[in-house]
MDTraj code that builds the backbone (N, CA, C; nanometers):
import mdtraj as md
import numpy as np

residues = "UNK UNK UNK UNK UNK UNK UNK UNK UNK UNK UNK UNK UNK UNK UNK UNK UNK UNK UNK UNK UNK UNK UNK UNK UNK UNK UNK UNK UNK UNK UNK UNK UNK UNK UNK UNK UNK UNK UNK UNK UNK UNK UNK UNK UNK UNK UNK UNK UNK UNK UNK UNK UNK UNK UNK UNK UNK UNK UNK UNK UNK UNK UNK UNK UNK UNK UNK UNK UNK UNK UNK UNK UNK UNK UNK UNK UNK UNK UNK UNK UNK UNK UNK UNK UNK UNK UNK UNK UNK UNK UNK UNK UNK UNK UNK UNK UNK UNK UNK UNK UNK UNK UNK UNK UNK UNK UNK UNK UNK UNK UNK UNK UNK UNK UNK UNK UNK UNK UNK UNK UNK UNK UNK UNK UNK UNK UNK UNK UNK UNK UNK UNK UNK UNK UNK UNK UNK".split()
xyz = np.array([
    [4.8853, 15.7829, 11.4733],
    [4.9852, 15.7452, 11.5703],
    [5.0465, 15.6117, 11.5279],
    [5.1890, 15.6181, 11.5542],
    [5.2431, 15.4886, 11.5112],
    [5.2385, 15.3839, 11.6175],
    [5.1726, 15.2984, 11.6427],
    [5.1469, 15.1987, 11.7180],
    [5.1997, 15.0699, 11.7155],
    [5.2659, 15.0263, 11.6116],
    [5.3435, 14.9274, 11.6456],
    [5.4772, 14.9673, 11.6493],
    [5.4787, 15.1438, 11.6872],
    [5.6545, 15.1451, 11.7184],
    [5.5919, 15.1829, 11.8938],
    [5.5067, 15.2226, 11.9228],
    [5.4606, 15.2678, 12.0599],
    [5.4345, 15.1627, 12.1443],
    [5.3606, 15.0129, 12.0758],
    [5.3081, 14.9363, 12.1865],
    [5.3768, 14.8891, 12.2560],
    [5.5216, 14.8272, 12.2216],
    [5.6052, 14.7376, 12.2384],
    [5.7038, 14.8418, 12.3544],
    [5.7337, 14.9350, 12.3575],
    [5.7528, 15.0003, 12.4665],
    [5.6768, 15.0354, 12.5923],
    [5.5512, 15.0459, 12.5602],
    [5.4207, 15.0999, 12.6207],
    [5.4360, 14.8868, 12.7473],
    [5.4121, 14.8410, 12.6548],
    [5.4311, 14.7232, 12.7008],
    [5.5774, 14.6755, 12.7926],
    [5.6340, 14.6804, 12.7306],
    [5.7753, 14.6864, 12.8679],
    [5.8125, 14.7636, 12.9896],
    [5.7555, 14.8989, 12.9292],
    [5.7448, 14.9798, 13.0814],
    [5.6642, 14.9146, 13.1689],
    [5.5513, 14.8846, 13.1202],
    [5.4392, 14.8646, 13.1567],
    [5.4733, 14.6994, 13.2688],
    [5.5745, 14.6334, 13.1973],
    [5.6088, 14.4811, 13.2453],
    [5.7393, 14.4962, 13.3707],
    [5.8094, 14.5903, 13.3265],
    [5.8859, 14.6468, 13.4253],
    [5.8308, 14.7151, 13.5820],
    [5.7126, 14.8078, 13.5439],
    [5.6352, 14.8141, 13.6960],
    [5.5599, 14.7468, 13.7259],
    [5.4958, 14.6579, 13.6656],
    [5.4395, 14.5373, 13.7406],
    [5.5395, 14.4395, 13.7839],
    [5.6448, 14.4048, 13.7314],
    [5.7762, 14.3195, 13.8158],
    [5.8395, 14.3949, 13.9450],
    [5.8117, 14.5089, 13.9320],
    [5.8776, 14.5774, 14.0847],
    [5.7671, 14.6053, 14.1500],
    [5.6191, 14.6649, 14.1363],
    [5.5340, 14.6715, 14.1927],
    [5.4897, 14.5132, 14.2727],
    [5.5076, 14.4057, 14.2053],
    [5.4619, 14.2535, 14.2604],
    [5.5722, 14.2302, 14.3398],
    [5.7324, 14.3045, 14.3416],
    [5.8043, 14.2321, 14.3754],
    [5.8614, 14.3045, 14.5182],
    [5.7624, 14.4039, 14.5234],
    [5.7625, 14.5629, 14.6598],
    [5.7641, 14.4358, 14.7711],
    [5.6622, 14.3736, 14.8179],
    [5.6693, 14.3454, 14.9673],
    [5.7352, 14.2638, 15.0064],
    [5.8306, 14.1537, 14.9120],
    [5.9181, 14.0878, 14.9228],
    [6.0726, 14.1423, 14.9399],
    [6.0532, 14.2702, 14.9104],
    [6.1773, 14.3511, 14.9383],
    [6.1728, 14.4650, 15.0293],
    [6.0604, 14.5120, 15.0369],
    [6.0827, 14.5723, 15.1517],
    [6.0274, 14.5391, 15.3260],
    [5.9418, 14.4694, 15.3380],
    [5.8818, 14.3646, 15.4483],
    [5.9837, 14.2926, 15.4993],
    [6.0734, 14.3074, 15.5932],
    [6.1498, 14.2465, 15.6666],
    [6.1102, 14.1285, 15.7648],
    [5.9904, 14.1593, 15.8420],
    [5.9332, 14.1274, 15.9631],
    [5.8302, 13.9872, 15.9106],
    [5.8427, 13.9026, 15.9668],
    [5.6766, 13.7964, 15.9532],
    [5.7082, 13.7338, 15.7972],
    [5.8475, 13.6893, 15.8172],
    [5.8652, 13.6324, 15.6449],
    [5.7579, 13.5194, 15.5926],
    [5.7089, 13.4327, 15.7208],
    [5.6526, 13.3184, 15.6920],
    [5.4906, 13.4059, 15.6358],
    [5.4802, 13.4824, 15.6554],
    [5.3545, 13.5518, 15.6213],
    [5.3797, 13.6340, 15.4692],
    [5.4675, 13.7020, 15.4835],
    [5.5085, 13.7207, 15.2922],
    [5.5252, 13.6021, 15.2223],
    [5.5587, 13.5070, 15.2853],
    [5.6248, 13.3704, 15.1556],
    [5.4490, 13.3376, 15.1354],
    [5.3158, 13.3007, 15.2543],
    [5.2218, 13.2759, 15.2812],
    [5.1090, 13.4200, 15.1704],
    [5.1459, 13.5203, 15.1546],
    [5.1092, 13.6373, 15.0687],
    [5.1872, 13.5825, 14.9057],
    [5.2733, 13.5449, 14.9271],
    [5.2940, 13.5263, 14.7741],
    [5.2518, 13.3802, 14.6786],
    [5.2009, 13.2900, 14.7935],
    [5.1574, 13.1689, 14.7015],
    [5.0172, 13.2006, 14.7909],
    [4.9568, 13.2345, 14.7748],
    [4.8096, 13.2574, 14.7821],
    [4.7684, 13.2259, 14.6396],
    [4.6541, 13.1607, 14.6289],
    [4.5789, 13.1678, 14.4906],
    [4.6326, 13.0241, 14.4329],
    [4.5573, 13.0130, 14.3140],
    [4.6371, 12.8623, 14.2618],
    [4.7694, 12.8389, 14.2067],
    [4.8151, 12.9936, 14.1317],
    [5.0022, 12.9557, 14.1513],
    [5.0570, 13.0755, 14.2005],
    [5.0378, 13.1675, 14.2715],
    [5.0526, 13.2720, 14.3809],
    [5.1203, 13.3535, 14.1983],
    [5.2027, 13.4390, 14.3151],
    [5.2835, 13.5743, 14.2885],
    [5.3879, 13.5422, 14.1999],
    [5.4515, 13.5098, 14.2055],
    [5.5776, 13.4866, 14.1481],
    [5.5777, 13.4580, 14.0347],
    [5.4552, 13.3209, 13.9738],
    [5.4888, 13.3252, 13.8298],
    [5.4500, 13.4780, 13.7418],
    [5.3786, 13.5648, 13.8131],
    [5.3403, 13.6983, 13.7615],
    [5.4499, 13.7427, 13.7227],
    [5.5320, 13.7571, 13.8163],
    [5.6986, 13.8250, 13.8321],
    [5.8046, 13.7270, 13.6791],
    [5.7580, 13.6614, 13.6974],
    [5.8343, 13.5805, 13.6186],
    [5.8327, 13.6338, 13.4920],
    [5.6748, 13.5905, 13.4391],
    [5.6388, 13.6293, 13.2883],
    [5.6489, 13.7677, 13.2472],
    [5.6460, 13.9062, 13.3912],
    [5.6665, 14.0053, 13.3579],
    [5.7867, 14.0174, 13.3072],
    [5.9011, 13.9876, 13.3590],
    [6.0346, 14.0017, 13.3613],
    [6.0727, 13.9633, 13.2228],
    [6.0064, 13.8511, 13.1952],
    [6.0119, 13.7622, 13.0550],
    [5.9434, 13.8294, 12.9384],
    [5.8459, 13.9445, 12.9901],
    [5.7627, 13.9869, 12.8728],
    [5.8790, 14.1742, 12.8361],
    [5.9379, 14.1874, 12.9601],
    [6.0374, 14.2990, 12.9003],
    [6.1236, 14.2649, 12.7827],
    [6.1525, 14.1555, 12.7930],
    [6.2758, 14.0795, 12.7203],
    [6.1912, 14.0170, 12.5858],
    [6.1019, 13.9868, 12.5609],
    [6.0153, 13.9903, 12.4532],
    [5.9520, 14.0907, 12.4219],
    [5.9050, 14.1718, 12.4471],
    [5.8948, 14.3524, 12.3790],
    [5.9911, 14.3861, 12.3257],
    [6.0954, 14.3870, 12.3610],
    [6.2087, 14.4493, 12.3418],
    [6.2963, 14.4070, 12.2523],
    [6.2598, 14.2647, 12.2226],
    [6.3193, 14.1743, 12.1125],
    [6.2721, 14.2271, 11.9692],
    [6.1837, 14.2493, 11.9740],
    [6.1091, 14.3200, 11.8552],
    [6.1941, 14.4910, 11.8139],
    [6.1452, 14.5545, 11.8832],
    [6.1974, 14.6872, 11.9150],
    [6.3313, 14.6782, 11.8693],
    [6.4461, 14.5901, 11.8878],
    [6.5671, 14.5976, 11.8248],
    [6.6026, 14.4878, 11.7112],
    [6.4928, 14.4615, 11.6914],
    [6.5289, 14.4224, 11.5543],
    [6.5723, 14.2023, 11.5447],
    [6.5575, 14.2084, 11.7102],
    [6.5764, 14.0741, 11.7558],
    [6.4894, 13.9420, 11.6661],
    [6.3653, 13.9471, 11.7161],
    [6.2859, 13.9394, 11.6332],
    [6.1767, 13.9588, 11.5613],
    [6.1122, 13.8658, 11.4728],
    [5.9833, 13.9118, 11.3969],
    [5.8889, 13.9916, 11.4916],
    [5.8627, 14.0949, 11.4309],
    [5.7365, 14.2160, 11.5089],
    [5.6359, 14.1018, 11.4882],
    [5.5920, 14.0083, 11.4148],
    [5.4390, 13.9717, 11.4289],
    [5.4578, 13.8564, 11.4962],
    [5.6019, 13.7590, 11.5643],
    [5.6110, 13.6127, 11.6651],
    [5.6079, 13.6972, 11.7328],
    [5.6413, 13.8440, 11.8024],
    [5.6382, 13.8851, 11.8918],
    [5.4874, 13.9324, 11.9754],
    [5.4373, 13.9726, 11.8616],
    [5.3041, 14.0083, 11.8774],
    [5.2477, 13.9010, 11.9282],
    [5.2483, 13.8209, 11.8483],
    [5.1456, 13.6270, 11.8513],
    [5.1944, 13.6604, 12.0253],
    [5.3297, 13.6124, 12.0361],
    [5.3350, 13.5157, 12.1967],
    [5.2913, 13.6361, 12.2743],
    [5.3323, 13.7332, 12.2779],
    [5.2195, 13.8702, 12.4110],
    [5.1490, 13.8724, 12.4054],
    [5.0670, 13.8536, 12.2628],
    [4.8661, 13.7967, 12.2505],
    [4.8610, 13.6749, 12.3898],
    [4.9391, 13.6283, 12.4123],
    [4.8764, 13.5118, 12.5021],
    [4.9412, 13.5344, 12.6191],
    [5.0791, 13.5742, 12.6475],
    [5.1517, 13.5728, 12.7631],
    [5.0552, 13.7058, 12.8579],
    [5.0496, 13.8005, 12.7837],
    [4.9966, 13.9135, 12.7885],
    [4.8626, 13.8916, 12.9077],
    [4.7419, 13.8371, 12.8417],
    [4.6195, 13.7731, 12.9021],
    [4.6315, 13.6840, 13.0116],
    [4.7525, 13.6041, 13.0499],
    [4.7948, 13.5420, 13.0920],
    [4.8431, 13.6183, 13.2153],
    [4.9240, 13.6918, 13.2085],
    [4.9717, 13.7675, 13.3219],
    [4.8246, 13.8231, 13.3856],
    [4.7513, 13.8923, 13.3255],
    [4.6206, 13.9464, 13.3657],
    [4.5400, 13.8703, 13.4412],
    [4.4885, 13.7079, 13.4323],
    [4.4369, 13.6188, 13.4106],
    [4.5545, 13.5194, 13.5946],
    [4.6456, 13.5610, 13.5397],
    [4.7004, 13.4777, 13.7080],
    [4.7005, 13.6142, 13.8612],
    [4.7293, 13.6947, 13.7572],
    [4.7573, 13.7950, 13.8562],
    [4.5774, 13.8230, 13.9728],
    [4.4817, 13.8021, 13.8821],
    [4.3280, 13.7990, 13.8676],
    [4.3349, 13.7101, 13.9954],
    [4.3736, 13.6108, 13.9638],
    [4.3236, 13.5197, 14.0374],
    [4.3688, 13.5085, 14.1706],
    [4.5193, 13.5128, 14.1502],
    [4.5738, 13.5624, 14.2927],
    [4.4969, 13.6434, 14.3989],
    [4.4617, 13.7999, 14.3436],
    [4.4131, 13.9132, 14.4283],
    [4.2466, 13.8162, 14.5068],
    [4.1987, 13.7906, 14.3671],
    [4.0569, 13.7055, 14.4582],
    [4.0697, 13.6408, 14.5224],
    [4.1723, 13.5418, 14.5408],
    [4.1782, 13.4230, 14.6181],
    [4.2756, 13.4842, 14.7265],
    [4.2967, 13.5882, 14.7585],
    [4.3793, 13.6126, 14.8722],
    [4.3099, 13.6488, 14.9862],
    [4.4157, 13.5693, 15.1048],
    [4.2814, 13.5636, 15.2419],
    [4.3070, 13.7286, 15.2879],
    [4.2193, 13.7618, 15.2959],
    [4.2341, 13.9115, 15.3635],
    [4.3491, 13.9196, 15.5164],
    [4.3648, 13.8364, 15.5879],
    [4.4023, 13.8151, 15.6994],
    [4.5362, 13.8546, 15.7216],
    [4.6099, 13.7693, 15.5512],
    [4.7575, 13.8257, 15.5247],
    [4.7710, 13.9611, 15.4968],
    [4.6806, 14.0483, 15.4539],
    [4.7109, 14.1959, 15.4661],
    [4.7114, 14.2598, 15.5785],
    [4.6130, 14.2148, 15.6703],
    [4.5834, 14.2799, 15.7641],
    [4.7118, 14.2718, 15.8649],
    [4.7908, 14.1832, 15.8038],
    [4.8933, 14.1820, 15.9357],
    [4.9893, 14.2505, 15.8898],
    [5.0119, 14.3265, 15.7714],
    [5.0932, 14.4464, 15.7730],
    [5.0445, 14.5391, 15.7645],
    [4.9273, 14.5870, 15.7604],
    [4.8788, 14.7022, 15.7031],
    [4.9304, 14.8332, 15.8187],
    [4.9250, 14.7711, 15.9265],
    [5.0273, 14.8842, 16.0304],
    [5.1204, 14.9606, 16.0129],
    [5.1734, 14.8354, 15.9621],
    [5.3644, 14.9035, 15.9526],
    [5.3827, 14.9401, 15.7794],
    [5.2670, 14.9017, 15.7212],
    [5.2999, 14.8726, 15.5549],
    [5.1651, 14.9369, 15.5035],
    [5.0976, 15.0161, 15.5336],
    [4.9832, 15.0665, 15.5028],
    [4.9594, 15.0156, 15.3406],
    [5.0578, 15.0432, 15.2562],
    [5.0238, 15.0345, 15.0857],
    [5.0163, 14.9181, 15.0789],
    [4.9876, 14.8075, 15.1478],
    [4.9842, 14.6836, 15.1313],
    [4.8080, 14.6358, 15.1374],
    [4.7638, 14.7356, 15.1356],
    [4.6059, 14.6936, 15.1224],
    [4.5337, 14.7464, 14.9804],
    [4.6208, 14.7997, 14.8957],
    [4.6486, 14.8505, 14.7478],
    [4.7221, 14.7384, 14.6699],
    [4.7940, 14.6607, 14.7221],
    [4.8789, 14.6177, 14.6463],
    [4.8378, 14.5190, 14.5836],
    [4.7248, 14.4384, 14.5723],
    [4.7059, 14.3315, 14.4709],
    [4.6185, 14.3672, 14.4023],
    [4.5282, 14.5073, 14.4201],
    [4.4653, 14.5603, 14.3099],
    [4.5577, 14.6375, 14.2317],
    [4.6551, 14.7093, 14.2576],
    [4.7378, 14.7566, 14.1929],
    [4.8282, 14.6907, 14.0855],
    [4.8500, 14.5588, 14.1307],
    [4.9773, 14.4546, 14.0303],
    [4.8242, 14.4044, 13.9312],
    [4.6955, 14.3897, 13.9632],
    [4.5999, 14.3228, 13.8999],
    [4.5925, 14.4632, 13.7669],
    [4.5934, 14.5992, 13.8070],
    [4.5880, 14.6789, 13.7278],
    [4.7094, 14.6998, 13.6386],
    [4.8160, 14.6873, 13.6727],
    [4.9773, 14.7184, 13.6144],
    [4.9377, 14.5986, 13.4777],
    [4.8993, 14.4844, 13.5326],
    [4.8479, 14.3535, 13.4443],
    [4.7753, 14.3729, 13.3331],
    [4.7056, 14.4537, 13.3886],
    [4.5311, 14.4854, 13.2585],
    [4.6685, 14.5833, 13.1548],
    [4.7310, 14.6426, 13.1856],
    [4.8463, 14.7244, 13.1034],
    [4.9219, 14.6626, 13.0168],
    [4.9783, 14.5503, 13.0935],
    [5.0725, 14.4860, 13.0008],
    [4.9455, 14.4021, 12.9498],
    [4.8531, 14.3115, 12.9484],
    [4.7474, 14.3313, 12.8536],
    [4.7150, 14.3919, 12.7447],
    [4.6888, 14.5200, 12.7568],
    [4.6164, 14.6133, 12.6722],
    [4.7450, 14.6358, 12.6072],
    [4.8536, 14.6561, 12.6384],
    [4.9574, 14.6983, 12.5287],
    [5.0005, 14.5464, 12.4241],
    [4.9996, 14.4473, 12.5170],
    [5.0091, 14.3176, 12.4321],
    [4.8445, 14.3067, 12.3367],
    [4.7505, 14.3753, 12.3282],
    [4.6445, 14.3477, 12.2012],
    [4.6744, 14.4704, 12.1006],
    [4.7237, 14.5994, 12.1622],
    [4.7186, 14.7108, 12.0873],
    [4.8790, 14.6703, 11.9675],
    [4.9707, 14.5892, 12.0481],
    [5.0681, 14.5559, 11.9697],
    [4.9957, 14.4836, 11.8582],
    [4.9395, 14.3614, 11.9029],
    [4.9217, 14.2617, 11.7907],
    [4.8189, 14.3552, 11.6810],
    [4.6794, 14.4071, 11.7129],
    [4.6303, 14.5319, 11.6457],
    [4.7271, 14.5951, 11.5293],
    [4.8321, 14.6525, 11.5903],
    [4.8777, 14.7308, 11.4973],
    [5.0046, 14.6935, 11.4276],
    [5.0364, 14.5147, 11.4385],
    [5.1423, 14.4418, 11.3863],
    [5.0598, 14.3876, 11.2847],
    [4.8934, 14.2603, 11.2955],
    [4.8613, 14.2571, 11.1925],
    [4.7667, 14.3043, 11.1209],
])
top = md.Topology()
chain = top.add_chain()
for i, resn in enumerate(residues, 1):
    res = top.add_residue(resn, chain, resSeq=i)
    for name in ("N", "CA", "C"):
        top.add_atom(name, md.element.get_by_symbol(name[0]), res)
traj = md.Trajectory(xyz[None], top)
């Protein structure tokens, strides 16, 4: 299998549903904003920088993939951004007070999934950021 033409896609999809999966209850949660803004900086730098680096790691996969740039600077910086996303996203879900779920889980049931879910989307863009570098050097 060709793997350094697979990872780097495998990896952007992969950065693309974790940027809309992290970025679900901020867009669809209308009600109790002070409690979503309070859900997204939970943890020591909340939600958002997740969203960030995902968004940032489409646009670096993809740099490679067209020829933008070097397949192996590309590899190097997702070796770290990669772990990184995994590694904040981690920390977030643990350090989140249960209390803020519970106050949507009524009206928002998938909201008691949702920070194991962005923690898993994470372990993805992970695993595709080592399988890249793997099969770049």
């Amino acid at each position: 299998m060709d793997y350094d033409r697979l990872a780097p896609y495998l990896g952007a999809v992969g950065c693309l549903l974790l940027a809309g999966v992290a970025s679900a209850p901020f867009a669809i949660i209308d009600e109790q904003s002070q409690f979503v803004a309070s859900y997204y900086a939970a943890g020591p730098l909340g939600l958002t920088g997740v969203v960030f680096l995902a968004i940032l790691g489409v646009v670096i996969f993809l740099s490679s993939v067209r020829g933008r740039a070097d397949a192996s600077l590309v590899a190097g910086i997702m070796l770290v951004v990669g772990p990184t996303i995994f590694v904040l996203s981690g920390l977030w879900a643990l350090s989140l007070d249960p209390s803020l779920t519970e106050r949507f889980v009524v009206a928002h049931p998938w909201i008691a999934y949702h920070s194991w879910t962005t923690v898993g989307l994470s372990g993805l863009v992970a695993a595709a950021s080592g399988l890249y570098a793997a099969a770049v050097y």
